[in-house]
ChimeraX commands (.cxc) that place a marker at each C-alpha (Angstrom):
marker #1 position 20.64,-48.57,14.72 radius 0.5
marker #1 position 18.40,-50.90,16.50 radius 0.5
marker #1 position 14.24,-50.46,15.95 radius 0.5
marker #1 position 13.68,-50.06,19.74 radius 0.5
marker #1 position 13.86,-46.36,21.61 radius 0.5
marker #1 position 17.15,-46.54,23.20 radius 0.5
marker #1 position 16.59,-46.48,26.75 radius 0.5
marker #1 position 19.24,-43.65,27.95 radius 0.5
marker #1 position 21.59,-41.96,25.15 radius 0.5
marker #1 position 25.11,-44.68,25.00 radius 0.5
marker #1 position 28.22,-43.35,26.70 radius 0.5
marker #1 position 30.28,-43.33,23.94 radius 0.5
marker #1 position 28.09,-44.17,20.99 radius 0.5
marker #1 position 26.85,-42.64,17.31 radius 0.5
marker #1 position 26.07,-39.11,16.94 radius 0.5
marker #1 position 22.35,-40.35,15.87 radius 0.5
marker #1 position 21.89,-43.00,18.76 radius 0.5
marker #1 position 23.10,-40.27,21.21 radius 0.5
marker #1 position 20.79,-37.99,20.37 radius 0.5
marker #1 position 17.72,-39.97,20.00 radius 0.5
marker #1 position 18.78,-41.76,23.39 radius 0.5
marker #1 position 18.55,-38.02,24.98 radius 0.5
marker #1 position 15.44,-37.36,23.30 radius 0.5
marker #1 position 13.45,-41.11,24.52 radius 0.5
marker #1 position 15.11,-40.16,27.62 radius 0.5
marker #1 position 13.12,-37.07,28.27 radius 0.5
marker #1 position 9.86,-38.71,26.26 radius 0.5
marker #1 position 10.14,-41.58,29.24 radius 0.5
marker #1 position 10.28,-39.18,32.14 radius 0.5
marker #1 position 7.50,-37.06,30.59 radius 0.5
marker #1 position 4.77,-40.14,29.69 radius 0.5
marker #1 position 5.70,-40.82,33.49 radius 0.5
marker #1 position 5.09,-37.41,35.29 radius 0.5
marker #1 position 1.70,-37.84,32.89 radius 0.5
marker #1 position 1.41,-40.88,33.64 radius 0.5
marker #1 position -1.68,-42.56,35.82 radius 0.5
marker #1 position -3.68,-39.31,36.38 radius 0.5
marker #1 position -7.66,-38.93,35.55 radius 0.5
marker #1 position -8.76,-35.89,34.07 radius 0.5
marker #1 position -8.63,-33.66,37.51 radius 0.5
marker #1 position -4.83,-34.45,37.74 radius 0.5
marker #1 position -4.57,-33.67,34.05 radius 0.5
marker #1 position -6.17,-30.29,34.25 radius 0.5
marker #1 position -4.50,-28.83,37.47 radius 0.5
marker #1 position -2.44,-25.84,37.17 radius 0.5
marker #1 position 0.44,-24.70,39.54 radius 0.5
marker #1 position -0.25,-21.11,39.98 radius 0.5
marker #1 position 0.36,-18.58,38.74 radius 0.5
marker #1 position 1.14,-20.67,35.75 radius 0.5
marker #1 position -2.04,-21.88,33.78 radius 0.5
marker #1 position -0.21,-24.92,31.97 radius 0.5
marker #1 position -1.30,-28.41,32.46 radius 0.5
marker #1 position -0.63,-31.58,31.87 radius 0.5
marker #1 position -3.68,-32.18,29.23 radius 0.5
marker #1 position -2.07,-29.20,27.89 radius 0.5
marker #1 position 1.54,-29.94,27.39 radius 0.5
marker #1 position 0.44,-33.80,26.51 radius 0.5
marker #1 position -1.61,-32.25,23.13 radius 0.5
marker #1 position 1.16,-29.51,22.92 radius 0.5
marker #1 position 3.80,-31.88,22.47 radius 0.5
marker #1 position 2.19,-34.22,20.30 radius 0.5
marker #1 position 1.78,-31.26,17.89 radius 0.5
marker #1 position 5.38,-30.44,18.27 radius 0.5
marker #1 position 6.04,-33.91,17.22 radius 0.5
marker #1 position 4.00,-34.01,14.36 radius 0.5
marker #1 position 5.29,-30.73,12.99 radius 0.5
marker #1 position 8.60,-31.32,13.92 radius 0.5
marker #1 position 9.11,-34.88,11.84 radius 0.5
marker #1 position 6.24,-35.27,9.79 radius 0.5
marker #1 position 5.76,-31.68,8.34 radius 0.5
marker #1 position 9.00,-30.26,8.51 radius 0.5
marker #1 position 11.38,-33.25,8.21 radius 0.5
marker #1 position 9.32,-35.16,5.80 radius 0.5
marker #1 position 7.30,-31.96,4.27 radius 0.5
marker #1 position 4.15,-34.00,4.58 radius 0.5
marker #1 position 0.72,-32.19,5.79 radius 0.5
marker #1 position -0.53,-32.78,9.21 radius 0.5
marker #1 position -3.22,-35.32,9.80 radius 0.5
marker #1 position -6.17,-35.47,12.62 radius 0.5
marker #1 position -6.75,-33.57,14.61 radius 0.5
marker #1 position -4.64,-30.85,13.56 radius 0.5
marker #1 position -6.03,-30.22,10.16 radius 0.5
marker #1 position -9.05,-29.06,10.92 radius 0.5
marker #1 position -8.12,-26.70,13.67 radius 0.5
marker #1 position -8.38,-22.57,12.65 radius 0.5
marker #1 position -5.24,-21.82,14.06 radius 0.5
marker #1 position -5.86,-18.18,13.06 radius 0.5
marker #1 position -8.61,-17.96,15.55 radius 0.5
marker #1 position -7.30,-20.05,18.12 radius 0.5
marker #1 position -3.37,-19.81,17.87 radius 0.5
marker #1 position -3.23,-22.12,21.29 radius 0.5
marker #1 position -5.59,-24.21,20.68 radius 0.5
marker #1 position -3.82,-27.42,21.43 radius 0.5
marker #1 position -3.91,-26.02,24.82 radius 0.5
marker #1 position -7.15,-24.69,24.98 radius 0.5
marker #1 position -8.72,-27.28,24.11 radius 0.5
marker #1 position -6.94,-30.10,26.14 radius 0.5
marker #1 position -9.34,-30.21,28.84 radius 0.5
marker #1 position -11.98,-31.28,26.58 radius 0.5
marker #1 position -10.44,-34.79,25.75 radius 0.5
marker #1 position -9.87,-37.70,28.28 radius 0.5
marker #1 position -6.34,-39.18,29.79 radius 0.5
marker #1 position -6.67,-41.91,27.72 radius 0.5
marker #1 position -7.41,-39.40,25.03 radius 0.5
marker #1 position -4.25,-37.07,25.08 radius 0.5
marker #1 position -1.97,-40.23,26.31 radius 0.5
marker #1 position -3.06,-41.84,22.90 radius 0.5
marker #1 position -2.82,-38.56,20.61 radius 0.5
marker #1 position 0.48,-38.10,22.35 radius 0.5
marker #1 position 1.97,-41.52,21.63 radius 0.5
marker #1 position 0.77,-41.92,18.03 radius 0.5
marker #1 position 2.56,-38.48,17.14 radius 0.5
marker #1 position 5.86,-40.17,18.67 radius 0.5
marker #1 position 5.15,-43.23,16.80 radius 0.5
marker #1 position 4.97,-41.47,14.04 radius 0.5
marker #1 position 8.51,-39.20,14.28 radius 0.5
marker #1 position 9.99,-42.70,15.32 radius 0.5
marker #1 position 8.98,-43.95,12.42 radius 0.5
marker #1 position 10.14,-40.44,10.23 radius 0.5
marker #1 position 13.41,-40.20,11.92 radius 0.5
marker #1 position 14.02,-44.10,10.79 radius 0.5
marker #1 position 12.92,-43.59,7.36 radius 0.5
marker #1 position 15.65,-40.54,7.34 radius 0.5
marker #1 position 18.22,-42.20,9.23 radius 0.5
marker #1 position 18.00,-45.49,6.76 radius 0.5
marker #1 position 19.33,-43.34,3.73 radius 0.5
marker #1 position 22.15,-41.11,5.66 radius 0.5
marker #1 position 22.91,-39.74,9.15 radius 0.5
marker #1 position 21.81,-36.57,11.47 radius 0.5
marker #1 position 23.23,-34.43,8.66 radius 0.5
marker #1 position 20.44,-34.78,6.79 radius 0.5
marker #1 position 18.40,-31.47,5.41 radius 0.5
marker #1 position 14.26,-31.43,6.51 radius 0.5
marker #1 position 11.91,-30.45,3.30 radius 0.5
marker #1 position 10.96,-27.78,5.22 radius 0.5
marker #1 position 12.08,-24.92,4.99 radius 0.5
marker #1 position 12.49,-21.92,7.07 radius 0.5
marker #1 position 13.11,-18.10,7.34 radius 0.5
marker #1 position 15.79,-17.48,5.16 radius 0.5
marker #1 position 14.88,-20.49,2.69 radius 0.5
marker #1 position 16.83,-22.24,4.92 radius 0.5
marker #1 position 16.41,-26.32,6.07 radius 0.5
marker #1 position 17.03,-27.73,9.29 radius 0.5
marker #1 position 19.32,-30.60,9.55 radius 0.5
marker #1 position 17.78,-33.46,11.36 radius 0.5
marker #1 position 20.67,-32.75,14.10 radius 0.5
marker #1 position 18.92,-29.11,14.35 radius 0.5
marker #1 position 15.39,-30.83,14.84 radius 0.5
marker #1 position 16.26,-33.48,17.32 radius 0.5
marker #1 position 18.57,-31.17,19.73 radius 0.5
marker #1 position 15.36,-28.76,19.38 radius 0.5
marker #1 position 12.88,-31.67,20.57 radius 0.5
marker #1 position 15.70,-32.63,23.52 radius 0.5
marker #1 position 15.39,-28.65,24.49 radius 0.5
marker #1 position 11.66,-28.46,24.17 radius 0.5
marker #1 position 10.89,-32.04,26.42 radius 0.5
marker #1 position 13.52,-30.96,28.95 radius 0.5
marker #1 position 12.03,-27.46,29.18 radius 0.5
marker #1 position 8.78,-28.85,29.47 radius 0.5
marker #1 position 9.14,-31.93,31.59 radius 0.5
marker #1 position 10.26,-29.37,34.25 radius 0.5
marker #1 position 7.05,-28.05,34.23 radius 0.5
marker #1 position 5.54,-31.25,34.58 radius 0.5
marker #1 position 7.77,-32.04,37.22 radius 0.5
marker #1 position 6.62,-29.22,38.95 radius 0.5
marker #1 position 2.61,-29.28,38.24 radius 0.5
marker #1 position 2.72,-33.22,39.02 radius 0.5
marker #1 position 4.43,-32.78,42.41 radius 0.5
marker #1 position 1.61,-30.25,43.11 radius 0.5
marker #1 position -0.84,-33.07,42.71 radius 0.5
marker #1 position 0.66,-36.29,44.28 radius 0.5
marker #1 position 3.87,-35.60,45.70 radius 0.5
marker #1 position 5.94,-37.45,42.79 radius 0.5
marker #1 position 9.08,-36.23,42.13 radius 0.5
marker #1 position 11.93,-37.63,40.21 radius 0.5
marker #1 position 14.20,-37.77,37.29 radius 0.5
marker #1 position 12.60,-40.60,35.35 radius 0.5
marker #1 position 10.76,-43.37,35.61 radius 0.5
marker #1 position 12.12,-46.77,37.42 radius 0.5
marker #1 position 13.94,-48.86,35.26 radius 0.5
marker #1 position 12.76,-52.96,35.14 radius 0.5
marker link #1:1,2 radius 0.2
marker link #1:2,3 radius 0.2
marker link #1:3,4 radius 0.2
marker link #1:4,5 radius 0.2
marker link #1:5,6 radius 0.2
marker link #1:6,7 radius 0.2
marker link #1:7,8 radius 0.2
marker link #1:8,9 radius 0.2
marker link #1:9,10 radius 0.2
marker link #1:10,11 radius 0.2
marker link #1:11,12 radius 0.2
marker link #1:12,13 radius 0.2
marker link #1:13,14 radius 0.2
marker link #1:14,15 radius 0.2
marker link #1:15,16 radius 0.2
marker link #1:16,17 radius 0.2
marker link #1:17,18 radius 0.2
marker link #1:18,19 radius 0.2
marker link #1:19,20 radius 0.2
marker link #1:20,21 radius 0.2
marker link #1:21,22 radius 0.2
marker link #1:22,23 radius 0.2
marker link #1:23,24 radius 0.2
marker link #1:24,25 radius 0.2
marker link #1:25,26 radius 0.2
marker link #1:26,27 radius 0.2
marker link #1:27,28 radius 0.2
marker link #1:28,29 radius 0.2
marker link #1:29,30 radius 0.2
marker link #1:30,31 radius 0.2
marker link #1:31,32 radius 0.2
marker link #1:32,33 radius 0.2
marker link #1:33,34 radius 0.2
marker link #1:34,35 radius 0.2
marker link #1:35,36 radius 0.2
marker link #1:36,37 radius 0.2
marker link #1:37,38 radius 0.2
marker link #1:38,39 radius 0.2
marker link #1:39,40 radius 0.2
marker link #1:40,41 radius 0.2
marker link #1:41,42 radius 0.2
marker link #1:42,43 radius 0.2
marker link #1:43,44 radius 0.2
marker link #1:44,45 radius 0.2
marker link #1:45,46 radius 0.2
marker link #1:46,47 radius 0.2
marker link #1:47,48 radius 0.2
marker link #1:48,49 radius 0.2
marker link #1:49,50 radius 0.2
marker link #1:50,51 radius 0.2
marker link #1:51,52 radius 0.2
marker link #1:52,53 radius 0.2
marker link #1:53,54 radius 0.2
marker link #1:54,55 radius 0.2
marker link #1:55,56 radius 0.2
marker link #1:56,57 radius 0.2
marker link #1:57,58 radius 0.2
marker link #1:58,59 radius 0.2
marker link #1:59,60 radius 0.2
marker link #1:60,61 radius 0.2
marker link #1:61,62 radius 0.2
marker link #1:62,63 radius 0.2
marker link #1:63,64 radius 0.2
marker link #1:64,65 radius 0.2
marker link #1:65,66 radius 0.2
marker link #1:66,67 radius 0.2
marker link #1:67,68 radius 0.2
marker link #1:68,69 radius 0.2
marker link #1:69,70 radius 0.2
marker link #1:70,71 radius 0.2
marker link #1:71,72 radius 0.2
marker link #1:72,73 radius 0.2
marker link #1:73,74 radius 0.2
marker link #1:74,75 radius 0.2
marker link #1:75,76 radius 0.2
marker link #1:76,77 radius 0.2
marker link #1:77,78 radius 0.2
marker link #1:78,79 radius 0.2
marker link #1:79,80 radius 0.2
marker link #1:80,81 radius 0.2
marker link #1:81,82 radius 0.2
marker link #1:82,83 radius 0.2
marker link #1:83,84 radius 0.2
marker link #1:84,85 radius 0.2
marker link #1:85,86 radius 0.2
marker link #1:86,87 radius 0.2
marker link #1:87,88 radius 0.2
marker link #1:88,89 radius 0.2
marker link #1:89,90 radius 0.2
marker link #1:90,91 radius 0.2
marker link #1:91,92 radius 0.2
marker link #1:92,93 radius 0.2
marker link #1:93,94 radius 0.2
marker link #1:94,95 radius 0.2
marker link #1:95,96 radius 0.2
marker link #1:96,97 radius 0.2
marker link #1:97,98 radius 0.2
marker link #1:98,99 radius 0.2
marker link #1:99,100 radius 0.2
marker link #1:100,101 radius 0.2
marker link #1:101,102 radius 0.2
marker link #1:102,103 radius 0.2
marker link #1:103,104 radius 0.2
marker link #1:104,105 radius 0.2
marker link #1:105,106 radius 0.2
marker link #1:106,107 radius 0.2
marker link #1:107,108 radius 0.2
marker link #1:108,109 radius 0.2
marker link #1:109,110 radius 0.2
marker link #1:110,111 radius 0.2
marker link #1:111,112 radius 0.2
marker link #1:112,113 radius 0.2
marker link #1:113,114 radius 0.2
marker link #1:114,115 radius 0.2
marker link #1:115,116 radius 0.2
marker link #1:116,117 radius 0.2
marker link #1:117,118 radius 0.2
marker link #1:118,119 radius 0.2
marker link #1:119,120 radius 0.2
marker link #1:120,121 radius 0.2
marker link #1:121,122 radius 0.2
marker link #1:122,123 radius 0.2
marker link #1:123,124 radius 0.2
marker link #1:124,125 radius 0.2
marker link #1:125,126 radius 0.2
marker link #1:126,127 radius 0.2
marker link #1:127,128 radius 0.2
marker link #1:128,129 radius 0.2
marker link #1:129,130 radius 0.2
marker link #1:130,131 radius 0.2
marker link #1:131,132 radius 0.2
marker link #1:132,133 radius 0.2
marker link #1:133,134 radius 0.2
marker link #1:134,135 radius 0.2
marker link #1:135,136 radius 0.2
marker link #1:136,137 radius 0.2
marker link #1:137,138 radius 0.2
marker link #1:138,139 radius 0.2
marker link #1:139,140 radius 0.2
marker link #1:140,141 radius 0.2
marker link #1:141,142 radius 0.2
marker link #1:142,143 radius 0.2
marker link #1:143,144 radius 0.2
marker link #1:144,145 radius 0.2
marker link #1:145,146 radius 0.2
marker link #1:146,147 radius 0.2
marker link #1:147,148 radius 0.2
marker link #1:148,149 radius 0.2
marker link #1:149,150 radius 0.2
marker link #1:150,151 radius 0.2
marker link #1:151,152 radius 0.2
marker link #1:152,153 radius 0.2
marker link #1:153,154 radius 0.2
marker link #1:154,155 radius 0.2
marker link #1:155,156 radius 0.2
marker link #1:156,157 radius 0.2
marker link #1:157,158 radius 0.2
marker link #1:158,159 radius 0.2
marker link #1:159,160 radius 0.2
marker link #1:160,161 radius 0.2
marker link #1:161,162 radius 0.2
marker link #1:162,163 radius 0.2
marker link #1:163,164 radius 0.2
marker link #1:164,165 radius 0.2
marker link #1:165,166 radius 0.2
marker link #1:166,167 radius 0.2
marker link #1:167,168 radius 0.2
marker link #1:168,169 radius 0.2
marker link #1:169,170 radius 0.2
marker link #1:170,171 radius 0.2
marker link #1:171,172 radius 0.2
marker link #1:172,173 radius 0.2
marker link #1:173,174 radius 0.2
marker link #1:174,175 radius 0.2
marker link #1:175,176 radius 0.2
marker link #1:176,177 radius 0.2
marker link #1:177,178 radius 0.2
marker link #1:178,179 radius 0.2
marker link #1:179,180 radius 0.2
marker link #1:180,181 radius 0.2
view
């Protein structure tokens, strides 16, 4: 497996590099629909829905980090989701994304898939996608890493539609994903 994101999943290639081609696949097309926009683009909603860019920028990055670093490696969470009361503010991630800048939310965003990179190599060096997460779930039950990356494929592709949508609202960009070269 080669230390560089794949840049679309390989025809006919490894279970792992399949999968984590689909999943920089969808990363790529969603950095680009949030891509280039100041803090007006960021924070525009396409009625009736209230999501946002900002929003799904810090929303994502949190599913990253508790995706591969809390449930994959069973480490804690770092900045800036530690300190958050999640009991009192269950979305704040979303709430609170219009208080931070692009470059803000573009950086939290890409050091939380730095970081599951970096997890998912650490796993992948000692086995393959069959690998159990230290987390576990209801039932007792761990996720395989298989389990965690086909979630994150769902969860980007689900929400790079919306971005799709809410970023065509703004500046008439529409697409699949980015150009290539």
């Amino acid at each position: 497996m080669e230390n560089a994101p794949l840049a679309e999943p390989p025809i006919a290639g490894t279970e792992a590099d399949t999968l984590l081609g689909a999943l920089e696949r969808n990363r790529r097309t969603f950095a680009w629909k949030c891509g280039g926009l100041d803090a007006a683009g960021l924070t525009k909603q396409h009625p009736p829905s209230t999501v946002t860019l900002g929003g799904l920028l810090k929303h994502l990055a949190l599913v990253e980090d508790e995706y591969f670093t809390r449930r994959l490696l069973g480490q804690e969470l770092g900045a800036p989701w530690d300190t958050v009361d999640w009991d009192a503010d269950p979305d704040w991630e979303w709430s609170s994304a219009a208080d931070d800048s692009p470059e803000e939310l573009m950086e939290l965003w890409e050091a939380a898939v730095a970081r599951s990179r970096a997890a998912v190599a650490t796993v992948l060096a000692t086995g393959d996608v069959d690998q159990l997460a230290q987390w576990k779930g209801r039932g007792g039950q761990s996720p395989s890493l298989r389990y965690i990356l086909v979630d994150l494929i769902e969860e980007y592709a689900r929400h790079t539609g919306h971005a799709d949508l809410i970023r065509e609202s703004i500046d008439g960009l529409t697409g699949e994903g980015a150009p290539q070269g």
